[in-house]
C-alpha positions as CSV (number, residue, x, y, z in Angstrom):
1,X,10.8,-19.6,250.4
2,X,10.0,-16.2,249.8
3,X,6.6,-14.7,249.8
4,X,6.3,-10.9,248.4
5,X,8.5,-9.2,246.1
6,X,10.4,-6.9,248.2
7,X,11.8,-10.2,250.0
8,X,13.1,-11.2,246.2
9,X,14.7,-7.9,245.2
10,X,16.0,-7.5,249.0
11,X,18.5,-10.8,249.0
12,X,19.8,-10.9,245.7
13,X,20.8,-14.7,245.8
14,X,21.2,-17.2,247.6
15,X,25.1,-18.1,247.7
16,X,25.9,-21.5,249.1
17,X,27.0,-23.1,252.2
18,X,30.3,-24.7,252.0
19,X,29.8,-28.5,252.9
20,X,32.5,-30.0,255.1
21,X,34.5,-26.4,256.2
22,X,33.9,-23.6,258.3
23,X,31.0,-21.1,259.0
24,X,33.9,-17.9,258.2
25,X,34.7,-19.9,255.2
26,X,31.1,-19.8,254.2
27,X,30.7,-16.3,255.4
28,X,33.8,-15.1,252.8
29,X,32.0,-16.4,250.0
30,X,29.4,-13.5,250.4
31,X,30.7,-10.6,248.2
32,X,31.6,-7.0,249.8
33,X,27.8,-5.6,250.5
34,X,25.8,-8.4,249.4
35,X,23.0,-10.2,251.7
36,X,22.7,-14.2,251.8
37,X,19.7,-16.4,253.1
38,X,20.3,-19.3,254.5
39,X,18.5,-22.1,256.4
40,X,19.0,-22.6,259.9
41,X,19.2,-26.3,258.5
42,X,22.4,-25.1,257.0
43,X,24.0,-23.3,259.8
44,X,23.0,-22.9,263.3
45,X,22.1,-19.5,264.2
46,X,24.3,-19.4,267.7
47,X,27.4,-20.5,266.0
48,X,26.7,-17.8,263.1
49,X,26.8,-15.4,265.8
50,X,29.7,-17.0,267.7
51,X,31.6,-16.9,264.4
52,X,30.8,-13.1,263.7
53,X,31.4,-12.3,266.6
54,X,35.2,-14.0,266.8
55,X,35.6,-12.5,263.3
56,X,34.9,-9.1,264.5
57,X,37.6,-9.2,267.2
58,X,40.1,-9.9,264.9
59,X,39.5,-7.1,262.6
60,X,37.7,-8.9,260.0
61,X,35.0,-7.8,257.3
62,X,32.1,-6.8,259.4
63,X,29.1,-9.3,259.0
64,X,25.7,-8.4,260.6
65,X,22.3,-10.8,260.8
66,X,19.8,-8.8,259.2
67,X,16.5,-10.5,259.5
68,X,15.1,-13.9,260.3
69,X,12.6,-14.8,258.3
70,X,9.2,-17.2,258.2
71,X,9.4,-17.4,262.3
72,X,13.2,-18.5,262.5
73,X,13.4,-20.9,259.8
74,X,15.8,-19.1,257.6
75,X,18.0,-16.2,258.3
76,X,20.2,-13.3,256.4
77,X,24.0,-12.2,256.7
78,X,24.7,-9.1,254.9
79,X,28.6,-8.0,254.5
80,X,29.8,-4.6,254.7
């Protein structure tokens, strides 16, 4: 899943997806400036964005995709 060492020390684990609930209630589970990997198997990328993006508007924690990682497979949401 990961393949140097600056990919390990970067994302410091991975936190997990919250079956059966929300994306923002998997998103809140991610500590204040912490970055999460997750598969797009988990979570589809448009609706991560589409979440972030409704979050944002209403004044939430600010979330950000960071990277996406071995061609698209799995991606990174880091909170600020």
């Amino acid at each position: 899943m990961v393949n140097s060492k600056s990919d390990k020390e970067k994302v410091s684990k991975k936190f997990p997806v919250v079956k059966k609930a929300s994306i923002p209630a998997t998103l809140k589970l991610i500590p204040h400036g912490q970055t999460a990997r997750y598969s797009c198997r988990d979570m589809l990328l448009s609706s991560v964005y589409s979440t972030i993006s409704r979050m944002r508007q209403k004044g939430d924690t600010d979330y950000s995709v960071t990277a996406l990682i071995n061609g698209g497979e799995e991606f990174e949401i880091t909170r600020k």
